[in-house]
TORZAZA-927071 format. One record per residue: residue number from 1; residue in one letter; x, y, z of N, C-alpha, C in turn. Coordinates in steps of 0.001 Angstrom, whole numbers. Example, Ala and Ser with C-alpha at 12.3 -4.5 7.8 and 13.67 -1.06 7.14 Angstrom:
<pts>
{pt 1, A, {13190, -5690, 7800}, {12300, -4500, 7800}, {13200, -3300, 7800}},
{pt 2, S, {12850, -2250, 7080}, {13670, -1060, 7140}, {12900, 30, 7870}},
</pts>
This chain:
<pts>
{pt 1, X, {103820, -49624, -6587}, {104169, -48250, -6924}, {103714, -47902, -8346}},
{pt 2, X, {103622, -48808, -9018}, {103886, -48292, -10713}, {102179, -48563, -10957}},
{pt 3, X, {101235, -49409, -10196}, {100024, -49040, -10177}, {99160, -47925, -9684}},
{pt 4, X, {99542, -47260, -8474}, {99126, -46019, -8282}, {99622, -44909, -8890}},
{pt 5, X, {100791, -45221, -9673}, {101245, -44196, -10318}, {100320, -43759, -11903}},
{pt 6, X, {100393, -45348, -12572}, {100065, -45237, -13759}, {98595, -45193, -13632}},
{pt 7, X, {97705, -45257, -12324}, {96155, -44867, -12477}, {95683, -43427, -12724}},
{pt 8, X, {94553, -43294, -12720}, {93826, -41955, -12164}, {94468, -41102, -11733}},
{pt 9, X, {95008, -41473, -10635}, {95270, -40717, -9335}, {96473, -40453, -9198}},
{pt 10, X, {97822, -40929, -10483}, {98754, -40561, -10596}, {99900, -40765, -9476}},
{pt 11, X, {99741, -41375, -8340}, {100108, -40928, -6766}, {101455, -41595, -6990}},
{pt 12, X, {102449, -41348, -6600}, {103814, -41251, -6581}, {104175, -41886, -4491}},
{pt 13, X, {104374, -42925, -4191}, {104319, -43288, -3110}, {105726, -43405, -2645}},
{pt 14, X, {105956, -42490, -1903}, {107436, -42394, -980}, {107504, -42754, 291}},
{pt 15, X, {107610, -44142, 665}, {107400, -44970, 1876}, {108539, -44295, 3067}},
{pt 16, X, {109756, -43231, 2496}, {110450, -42355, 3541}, {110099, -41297, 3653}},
{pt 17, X, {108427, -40625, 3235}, {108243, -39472, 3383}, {107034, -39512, 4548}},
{pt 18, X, {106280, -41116, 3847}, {104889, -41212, 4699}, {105141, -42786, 5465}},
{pt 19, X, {104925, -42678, 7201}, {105698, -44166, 7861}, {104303, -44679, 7902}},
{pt 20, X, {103069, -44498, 8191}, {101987, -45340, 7722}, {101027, -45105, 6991}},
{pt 21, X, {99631, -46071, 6897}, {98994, -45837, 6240}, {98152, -44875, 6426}},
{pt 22, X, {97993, -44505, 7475}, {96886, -43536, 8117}, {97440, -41912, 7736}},
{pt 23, X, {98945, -41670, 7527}, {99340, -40532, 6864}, {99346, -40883, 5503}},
{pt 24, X, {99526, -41583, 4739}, {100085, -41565, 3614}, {98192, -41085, 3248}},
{pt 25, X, {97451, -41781, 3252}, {95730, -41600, 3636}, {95513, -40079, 3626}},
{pt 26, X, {96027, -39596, 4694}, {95793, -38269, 5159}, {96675, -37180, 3528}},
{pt 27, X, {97579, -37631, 3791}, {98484, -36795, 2283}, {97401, -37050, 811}},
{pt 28, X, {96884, -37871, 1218}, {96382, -38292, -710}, {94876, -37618, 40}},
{pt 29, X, {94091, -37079, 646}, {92538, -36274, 944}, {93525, -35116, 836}},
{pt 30, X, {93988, -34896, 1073}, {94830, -32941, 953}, {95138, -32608, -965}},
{pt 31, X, {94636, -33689, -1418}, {94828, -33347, -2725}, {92955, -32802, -3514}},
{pt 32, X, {92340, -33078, -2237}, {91082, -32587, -2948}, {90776, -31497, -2662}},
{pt 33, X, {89830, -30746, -3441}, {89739, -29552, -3260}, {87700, -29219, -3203}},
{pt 34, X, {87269, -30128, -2930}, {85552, -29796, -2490}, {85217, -31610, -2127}},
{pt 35, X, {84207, -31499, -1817}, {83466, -32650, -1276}, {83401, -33968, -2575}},
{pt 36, X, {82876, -33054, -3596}, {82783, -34056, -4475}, {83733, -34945, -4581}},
{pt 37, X, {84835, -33860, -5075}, {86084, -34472, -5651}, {86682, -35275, -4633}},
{pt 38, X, {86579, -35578, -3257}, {86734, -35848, -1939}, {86470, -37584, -2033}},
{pt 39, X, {84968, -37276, -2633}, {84475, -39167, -2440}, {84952, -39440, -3560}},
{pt 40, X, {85022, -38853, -4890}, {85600, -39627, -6230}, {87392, -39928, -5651}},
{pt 41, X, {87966, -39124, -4684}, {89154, -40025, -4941}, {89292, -40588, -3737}},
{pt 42, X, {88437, -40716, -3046}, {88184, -42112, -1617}, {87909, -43373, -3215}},
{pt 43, X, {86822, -42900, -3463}, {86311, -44191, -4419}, {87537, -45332, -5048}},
{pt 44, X, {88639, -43833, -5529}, {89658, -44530, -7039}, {90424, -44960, -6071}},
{pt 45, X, {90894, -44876, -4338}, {91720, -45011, -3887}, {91613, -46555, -3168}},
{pt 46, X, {89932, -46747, -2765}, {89458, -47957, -2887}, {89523, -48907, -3651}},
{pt 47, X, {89212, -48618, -5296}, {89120, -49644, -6357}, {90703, -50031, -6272}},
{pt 48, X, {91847, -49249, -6748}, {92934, -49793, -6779}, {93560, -50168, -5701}},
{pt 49, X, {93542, -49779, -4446}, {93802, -50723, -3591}, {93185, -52240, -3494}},
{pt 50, X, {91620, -52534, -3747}, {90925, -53342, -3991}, {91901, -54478, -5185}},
{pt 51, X, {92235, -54019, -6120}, {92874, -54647, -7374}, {94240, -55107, -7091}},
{pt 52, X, {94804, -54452, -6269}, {96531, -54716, -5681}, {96161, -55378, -5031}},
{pt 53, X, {95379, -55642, -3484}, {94978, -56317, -2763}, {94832, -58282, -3799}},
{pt 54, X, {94190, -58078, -4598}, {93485, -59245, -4923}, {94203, -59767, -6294}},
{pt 55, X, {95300, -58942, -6481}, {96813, -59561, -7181}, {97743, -60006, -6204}},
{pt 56, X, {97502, -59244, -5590}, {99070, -60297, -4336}, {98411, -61323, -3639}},
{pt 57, X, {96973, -61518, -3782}, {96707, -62814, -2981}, {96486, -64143, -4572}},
{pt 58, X, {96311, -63643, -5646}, {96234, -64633, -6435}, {97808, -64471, -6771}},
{pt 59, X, {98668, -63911, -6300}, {100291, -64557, -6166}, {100498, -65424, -4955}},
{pt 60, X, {99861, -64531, -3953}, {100504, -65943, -2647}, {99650, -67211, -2725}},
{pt 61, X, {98333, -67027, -3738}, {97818, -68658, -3096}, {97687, -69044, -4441}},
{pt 62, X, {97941, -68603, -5924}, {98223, -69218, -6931}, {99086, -69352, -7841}},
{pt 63, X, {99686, -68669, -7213}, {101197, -68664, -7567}, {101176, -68079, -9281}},
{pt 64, X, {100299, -66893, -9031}, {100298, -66463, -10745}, {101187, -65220, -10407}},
{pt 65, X, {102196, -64877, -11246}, {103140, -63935, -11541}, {102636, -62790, -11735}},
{pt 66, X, {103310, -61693, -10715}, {102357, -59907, -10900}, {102751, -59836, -11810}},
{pt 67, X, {101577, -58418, -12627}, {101852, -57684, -13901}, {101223, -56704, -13734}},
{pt 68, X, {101933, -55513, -13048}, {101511, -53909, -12591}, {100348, -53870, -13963}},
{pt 69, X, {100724, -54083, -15362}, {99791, -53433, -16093}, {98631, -54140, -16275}},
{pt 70, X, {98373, -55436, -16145}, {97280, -56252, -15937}, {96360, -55320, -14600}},
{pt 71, X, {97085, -55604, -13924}, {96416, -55027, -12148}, {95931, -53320, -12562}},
{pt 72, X, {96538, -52867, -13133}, {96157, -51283, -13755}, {94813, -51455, -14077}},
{pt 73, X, {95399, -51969, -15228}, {94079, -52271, -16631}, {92782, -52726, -15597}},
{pt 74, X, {92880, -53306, -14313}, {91525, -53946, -13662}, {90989, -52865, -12924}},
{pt 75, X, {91978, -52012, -12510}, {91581, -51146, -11724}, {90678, -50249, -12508}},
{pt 76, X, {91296, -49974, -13119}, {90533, -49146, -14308}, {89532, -49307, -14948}},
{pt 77, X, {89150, -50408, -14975}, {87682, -51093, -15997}, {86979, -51242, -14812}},
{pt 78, X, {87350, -51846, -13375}, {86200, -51956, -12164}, {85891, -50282, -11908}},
{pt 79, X, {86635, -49252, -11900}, {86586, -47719, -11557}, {85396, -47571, -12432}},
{pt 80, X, {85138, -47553, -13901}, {84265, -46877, -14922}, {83375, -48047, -15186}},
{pt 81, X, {83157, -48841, -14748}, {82046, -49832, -14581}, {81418, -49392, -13508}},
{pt 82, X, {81798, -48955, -12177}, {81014, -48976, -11246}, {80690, -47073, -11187}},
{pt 83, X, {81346, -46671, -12100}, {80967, -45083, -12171}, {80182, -45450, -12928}},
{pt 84, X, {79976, -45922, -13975}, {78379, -46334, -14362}, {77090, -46435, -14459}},
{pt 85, X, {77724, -47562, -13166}, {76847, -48106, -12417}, {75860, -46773, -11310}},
{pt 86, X, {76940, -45973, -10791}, {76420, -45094, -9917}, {75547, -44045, -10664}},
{pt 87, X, {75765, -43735, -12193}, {74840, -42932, -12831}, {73724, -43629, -13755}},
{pt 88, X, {73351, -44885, -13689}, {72313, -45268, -14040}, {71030, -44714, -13757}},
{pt 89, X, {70261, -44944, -14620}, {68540, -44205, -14455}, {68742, -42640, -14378}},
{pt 90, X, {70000, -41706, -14674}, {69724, -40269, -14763}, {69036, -40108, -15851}},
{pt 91, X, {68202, -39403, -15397}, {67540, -38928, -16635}, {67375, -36892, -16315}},
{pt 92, X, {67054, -36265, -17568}, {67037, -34931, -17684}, {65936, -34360, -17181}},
{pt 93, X, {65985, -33320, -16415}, {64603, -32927, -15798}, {63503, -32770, -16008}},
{pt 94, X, {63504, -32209, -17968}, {62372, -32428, -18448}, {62227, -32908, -19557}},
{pt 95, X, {62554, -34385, -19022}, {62468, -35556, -20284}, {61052, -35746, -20361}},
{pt 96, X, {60720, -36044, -21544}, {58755, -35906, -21821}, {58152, -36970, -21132}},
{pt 97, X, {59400, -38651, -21553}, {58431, -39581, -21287}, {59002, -40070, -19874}},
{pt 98, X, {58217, -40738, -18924}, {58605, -40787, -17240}, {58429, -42204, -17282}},
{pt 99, X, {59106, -43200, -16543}, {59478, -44480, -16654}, {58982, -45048, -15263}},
{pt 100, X, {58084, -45754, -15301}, {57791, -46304, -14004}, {58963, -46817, -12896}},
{pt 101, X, {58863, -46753, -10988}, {59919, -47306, -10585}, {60505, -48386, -11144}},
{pt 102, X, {61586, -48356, -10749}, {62874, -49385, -11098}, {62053, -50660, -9710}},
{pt 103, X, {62040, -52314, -10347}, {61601, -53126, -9165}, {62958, -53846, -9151}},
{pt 104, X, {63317, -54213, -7975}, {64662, -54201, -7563}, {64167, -56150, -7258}},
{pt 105, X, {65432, -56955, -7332}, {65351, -58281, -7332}, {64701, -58799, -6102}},
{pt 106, X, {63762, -59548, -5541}, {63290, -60134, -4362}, {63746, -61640, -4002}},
{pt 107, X, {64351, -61679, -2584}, {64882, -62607, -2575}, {63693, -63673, -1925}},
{pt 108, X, {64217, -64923, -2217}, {63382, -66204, -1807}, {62805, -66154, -696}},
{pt 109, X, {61727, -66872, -108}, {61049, -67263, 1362}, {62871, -67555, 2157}},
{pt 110, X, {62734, -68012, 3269}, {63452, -68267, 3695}, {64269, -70002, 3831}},
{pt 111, X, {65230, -69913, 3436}, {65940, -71392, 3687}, {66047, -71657, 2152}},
{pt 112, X, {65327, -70448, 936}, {65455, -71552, -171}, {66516, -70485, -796}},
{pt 113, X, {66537, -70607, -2805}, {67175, -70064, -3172}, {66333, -70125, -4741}},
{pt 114, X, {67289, -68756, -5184}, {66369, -68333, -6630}, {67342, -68691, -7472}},
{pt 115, X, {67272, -68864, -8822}, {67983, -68561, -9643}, {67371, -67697, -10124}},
{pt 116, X, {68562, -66882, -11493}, {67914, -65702, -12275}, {69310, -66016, -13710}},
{pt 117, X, {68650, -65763, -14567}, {69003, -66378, -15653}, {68562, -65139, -16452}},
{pt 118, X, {69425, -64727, -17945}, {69789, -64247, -19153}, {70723, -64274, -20044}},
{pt 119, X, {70138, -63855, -21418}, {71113, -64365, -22092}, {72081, -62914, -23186}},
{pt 120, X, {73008, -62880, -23196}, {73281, -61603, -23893}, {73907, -61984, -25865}},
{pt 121, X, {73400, -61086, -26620}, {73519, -61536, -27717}, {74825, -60739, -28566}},
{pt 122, X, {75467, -61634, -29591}, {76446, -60543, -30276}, {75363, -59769, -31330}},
{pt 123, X, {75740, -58986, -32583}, {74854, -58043, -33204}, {74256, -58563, -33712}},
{pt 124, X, {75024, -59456, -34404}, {74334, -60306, -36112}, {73244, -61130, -35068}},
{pt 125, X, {73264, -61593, -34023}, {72587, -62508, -33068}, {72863, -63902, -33590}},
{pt 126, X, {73777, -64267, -33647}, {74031, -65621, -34189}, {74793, -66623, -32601}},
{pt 127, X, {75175, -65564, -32536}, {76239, -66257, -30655}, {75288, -65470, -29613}},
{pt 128, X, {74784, -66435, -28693}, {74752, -65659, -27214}, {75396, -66339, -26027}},
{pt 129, X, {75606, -65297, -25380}, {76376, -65693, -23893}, {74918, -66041, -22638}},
{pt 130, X, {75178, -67016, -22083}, {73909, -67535, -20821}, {74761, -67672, -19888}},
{pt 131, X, {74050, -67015, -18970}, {74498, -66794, -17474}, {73027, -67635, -16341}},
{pt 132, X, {73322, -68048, -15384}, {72434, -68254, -14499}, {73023, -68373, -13216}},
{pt 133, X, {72398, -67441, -12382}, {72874, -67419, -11123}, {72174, -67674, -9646}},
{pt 134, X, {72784, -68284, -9020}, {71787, -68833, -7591}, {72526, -67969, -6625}},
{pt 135, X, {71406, -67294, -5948}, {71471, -66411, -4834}, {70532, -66772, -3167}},
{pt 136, X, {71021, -67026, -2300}, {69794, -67456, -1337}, {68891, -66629, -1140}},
{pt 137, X, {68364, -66627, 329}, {67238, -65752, 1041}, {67701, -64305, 1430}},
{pt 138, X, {68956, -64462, 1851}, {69925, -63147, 2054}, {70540, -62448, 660}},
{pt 139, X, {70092, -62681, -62}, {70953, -62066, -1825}, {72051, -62314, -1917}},
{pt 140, X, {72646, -63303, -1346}, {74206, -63453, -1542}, {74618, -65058, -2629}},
{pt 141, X, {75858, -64175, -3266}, {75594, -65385, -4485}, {76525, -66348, -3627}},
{pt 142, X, {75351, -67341, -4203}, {76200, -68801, -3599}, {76767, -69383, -4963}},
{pt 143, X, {76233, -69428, -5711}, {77258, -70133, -7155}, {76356, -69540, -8953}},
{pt 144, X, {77137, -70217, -9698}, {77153, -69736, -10826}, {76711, -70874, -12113}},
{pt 145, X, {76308, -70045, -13421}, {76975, -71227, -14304}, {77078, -70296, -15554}},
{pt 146, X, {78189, -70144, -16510}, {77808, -69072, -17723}, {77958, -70183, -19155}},
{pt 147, X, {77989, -69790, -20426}, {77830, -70657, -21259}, {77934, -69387, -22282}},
{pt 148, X, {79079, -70383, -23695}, {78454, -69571, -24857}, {78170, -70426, -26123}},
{pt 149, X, {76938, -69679, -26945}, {76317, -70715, -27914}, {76055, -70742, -29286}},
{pt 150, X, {75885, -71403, -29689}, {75427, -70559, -31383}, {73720, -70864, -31261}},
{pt 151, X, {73063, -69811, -32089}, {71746, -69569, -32130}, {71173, -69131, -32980}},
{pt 152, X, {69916, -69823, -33391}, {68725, -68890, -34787}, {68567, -67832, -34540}},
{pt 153, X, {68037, -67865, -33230}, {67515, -66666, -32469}, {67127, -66144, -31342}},
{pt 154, X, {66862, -64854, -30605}, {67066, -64521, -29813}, {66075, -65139, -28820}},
{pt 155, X, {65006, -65344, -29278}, {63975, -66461, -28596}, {64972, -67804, -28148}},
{pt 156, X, {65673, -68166, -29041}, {65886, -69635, -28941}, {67333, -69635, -27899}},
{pt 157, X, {67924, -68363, -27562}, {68822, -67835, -26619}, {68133, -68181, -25427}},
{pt 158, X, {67038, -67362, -24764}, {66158, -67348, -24280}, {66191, -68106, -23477}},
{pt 159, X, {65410, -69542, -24228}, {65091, -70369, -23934}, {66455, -71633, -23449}},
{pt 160, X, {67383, -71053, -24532}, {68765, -72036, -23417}, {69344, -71782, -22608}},
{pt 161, X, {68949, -70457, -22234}, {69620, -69729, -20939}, {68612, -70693, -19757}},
{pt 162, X, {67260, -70136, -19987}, {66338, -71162, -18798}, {66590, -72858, -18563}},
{pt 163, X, {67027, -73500, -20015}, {67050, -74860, -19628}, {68345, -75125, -18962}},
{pt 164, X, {69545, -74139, -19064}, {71152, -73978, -18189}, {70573, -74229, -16820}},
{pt 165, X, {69530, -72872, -16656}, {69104, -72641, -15012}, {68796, -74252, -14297}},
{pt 166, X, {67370, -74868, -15650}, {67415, -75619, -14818}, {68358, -77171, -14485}},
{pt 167, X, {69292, -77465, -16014}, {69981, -77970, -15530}, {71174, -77971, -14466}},
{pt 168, X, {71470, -76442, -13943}, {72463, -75910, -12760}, {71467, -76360, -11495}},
{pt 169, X, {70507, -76469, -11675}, {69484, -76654, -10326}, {69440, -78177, -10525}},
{pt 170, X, {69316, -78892, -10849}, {69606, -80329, -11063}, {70950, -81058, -10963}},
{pt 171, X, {71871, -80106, -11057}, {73793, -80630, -10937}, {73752, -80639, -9357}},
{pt 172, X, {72734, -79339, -8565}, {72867, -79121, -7343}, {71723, -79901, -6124}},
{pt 173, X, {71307, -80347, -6873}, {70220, -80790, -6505}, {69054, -80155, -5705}},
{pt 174, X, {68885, -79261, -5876}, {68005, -78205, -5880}, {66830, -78675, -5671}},
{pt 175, X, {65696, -78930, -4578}, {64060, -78763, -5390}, {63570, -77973, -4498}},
{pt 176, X, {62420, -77502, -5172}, {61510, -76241, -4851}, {62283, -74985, -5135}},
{pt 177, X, {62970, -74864, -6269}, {63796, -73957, -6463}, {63355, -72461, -7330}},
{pt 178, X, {62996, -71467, -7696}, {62417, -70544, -8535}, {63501, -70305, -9340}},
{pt 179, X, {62990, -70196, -10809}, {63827, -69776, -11854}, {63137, -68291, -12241}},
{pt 180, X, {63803, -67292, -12353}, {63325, -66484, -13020}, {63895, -65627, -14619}},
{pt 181, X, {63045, -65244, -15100}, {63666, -64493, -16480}, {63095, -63577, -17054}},
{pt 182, X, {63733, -62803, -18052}, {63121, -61255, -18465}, {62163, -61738, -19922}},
{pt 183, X, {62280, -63084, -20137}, {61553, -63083, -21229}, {60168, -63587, -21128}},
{pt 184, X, {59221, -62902, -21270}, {57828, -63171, -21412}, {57370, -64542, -22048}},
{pt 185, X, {57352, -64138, -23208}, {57738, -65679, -24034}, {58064, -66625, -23905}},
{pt 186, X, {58873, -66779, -23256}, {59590, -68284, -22887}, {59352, -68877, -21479}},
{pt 187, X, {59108, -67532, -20746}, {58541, -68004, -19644}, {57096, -68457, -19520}},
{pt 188, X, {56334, -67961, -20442}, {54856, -68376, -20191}, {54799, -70018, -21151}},
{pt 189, X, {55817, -70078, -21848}, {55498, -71431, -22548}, {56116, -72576, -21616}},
{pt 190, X, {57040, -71786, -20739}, {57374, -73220, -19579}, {56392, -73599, -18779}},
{pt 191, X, {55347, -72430, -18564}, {54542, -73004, -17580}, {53206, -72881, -18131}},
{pt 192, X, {52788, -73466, -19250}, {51920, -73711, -19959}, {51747, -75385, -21145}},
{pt 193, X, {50960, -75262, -21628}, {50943, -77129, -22737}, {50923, -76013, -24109}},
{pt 194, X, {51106, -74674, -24386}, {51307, -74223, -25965}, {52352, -74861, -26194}},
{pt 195, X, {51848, -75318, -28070}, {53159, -75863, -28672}, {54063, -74564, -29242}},
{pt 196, X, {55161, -74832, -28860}, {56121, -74040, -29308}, {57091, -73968, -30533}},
{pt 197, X, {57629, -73521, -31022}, {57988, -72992, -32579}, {58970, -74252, -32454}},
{pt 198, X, {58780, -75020, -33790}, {59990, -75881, -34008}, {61237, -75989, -33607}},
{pt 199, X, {62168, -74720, -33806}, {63316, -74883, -34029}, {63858, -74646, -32144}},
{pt 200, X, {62729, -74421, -31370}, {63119, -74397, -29537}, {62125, -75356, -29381}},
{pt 201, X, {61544, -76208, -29736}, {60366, -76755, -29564}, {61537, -78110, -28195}},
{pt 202, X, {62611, -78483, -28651}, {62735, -79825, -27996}, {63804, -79278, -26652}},
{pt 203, X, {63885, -77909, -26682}, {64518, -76981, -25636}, {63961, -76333, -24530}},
{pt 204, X, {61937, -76511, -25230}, {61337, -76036, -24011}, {60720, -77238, -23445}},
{pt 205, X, {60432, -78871, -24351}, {60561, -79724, -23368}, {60835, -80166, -22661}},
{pt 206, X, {62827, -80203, -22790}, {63539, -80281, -21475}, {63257, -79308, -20539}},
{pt 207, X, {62604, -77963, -21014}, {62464, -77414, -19429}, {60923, -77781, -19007}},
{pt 208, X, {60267, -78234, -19426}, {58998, -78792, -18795}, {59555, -80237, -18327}},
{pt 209, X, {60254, -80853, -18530}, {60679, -82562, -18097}, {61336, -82153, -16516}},
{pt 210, X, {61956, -81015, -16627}, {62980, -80633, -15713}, {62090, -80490, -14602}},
{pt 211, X, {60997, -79517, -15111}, {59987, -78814, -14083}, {59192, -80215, -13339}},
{pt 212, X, {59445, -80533, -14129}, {57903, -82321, -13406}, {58824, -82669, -12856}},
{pt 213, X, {60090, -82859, -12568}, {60923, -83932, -11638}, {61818, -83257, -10486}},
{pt 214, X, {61870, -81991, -10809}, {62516, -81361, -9345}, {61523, -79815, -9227}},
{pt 215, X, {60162, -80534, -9204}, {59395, -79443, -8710}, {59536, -77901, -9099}},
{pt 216, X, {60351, -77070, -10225}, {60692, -75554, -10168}, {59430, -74651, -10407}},
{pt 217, X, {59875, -73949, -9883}, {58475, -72944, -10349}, {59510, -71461, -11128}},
{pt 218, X, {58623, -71211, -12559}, {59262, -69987, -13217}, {58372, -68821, -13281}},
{pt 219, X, {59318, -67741, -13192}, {58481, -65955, -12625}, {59027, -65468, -13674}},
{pt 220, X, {58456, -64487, -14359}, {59014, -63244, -15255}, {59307, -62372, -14277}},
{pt 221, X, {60492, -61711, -14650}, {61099, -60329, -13911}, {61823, -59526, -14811}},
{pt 222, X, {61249, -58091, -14461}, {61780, -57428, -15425}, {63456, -56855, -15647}},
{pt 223, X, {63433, -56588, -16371}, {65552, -56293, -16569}, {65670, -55815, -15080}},
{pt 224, X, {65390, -54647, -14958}, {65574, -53782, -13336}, {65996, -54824, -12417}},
{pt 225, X, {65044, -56113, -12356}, {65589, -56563, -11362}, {65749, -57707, -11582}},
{pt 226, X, {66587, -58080, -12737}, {67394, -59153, -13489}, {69026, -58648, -13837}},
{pt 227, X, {68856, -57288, -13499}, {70518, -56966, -13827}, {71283, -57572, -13806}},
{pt 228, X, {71143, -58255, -12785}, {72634, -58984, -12213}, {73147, -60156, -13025}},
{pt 229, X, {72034, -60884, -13512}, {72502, -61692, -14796}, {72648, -61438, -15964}},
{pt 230, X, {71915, -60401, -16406}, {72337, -59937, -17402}, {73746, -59168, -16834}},
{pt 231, X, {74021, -58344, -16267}, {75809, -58001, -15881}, {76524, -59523, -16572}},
{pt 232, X, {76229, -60620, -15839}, {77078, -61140, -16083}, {77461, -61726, -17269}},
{pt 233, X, {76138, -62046, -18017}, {75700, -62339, -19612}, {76475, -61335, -20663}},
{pt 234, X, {76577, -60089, -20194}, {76947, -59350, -21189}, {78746, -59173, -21049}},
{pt 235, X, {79368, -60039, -19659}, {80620, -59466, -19419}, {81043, -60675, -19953}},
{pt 236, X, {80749, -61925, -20027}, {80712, -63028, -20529}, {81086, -63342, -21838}},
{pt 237, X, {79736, -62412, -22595}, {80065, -62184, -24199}, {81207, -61901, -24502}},
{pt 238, X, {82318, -60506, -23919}, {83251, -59676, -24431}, {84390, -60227, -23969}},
{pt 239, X, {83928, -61297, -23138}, {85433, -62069, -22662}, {86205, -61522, -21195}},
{pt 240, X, {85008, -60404, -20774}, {85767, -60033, -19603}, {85360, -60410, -18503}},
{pt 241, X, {84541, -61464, -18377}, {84247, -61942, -16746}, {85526, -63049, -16027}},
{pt 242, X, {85843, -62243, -15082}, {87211, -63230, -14484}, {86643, -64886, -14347}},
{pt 243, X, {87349, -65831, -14542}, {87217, -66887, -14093}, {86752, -67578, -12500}},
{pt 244, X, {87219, -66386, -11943}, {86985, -66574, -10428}, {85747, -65905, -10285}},
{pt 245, X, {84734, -65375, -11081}, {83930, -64262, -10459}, {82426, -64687, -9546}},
{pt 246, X, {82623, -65841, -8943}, {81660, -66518, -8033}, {82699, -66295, -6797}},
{pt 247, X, {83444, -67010, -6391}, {84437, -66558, -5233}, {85079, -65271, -5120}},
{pt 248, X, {85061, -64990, -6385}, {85513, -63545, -5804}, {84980, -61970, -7274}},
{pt 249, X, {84155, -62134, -6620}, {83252, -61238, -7846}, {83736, -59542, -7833}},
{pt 250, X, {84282, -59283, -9132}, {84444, -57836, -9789}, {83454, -56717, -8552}},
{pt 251, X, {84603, -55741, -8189}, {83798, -54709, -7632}, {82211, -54509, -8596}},
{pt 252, X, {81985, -54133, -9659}, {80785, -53697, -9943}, {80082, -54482, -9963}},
{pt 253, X, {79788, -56145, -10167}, {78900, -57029, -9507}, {78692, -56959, -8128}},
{pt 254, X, {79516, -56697, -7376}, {79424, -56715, -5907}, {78959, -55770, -5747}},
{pt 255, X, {78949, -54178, -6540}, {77893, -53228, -6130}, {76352, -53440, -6601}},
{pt 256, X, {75823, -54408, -7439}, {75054, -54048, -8005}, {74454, -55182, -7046}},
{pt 257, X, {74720, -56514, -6142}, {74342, -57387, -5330}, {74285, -56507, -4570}},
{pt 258, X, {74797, -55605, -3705}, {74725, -54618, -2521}, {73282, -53562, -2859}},
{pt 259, X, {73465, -53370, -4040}, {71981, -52352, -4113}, {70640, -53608, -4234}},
{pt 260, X, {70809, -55095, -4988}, {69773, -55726, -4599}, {69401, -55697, -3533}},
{pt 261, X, {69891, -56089, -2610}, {70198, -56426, -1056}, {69735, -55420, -477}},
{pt 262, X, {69518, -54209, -817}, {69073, -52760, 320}, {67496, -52784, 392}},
</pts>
């Protein structure tokens, strides 16, 4: 009660006014007044049900104690994350400069699996957060690994985000596995004999040692269709990626795997 109350949507739930869900449903669409406003509160009525839903099951199977304002607070950050998410790439009608399509993530041949790896930085760039994630042939995440580090630099981020990937592909035993990443740089020195700058120099050996013994092959891909690790790189940094978010991943990761996937 005190979560639908204290959301968005304000809703005040009188279980002797409405006997199921299919009216109580019907009473909360009579509060809109055009189409728009119609799917924005299907949407908010989804997310927080979504968030109540997935507090009473981490009470019945972990026995963690509700807290209406915890469960609020989630509802609320998955709602304006994934409203976000839904207005990404607007741009103004007559913006001067025009941005080539968006290339959306491609999943593996069949039977194998990709990773995709980034790293997100704080300002000063001294800490970054590394994420790497394995997805199969179908785009569905099968597992995870995140990490946070201290760093010279954003190159040298980079480059420990890729050697995570490939040590997560080596914990799993992985071969013939694709790593991919948004950095140019680091990717062309994995799959090349240039010597590389001192201070990553013994960070991009391990990922060439890695590459000779469980076969990987590494692709540049651009952000567009690296989001998804970077999502998680950057939720990582701020401390807000749930602990569970491989088994049970934040509505707006799960939308942004659903638009890979289309």
């Amino acid at each position: 009660m005190t979560v639908w109350f204290g959301s968005d949507l304000g809703i005040r739930v009188d279980m002797q006014v409405c006997n199921s869900i299919a009216e109580w449903t019907y009473s909360v669409m009579n509060m809109c007044s055009n189409k728009s406003e119609h799917l924005e509160i299907i949407g908010k009525v989804a997310m927080v049900g979504w968030c109540i839903w997935n507090s009473r099951n981490d009470w019945v199977f972990n026995h963690n104690p509700l807290n209406p304002i915890v469960t609020l607070h989630q509802a609320t950050t998955a709602w304006r994350e994934l409203y976000v998410l839904n207005h990404l790439g607007a741009r103004q009608p007559n913006a001067a400069v025009s941005e080539p399509p968006r290339r959306r993530w491609s999943p593996p041949s069949l039977g194998h699996f990709k990773l995709n790896c980034d790293a997100s930085f704080t300002k000063d760039r001294s800490k970054a957060s590394l994420a790497a994630i394995l997805r199969n042939w179908e785009g569905q995440l099968v597992d995870g690994r995140t990490s946070i580090v201290h760093v010279s630099s954003t190159l040298q981020g980079e480059a420990r985000v890729v050697r995570l990937a490939c040590a997560f592909s080596q914990t799993l035993n992985l071969n013939q596995i694709s790593v991919e990443g948004d950095s140019k740089t680091i990717i062309k020195l994995n799959v090349s004999e240039l010597v590389p700058p001192w201070d990553w120099m013994a960070i991009i050996y391990d990922i060439r040692f890695a590459k000779s013994q469980n076969n990987i092959s590494f692709y540049w891909s651009p952000r567009s269709s690296n989001r998804t690790a970077h999502w998680i790189a950057s939720r990582n940094l701020t401390g807000m990626l749930p602990l569970n978010w491989v088994a049970h991943p934040p509505p707006a990761l799960r939308a942004i795997l659903s638009l890979d996937s289309l």
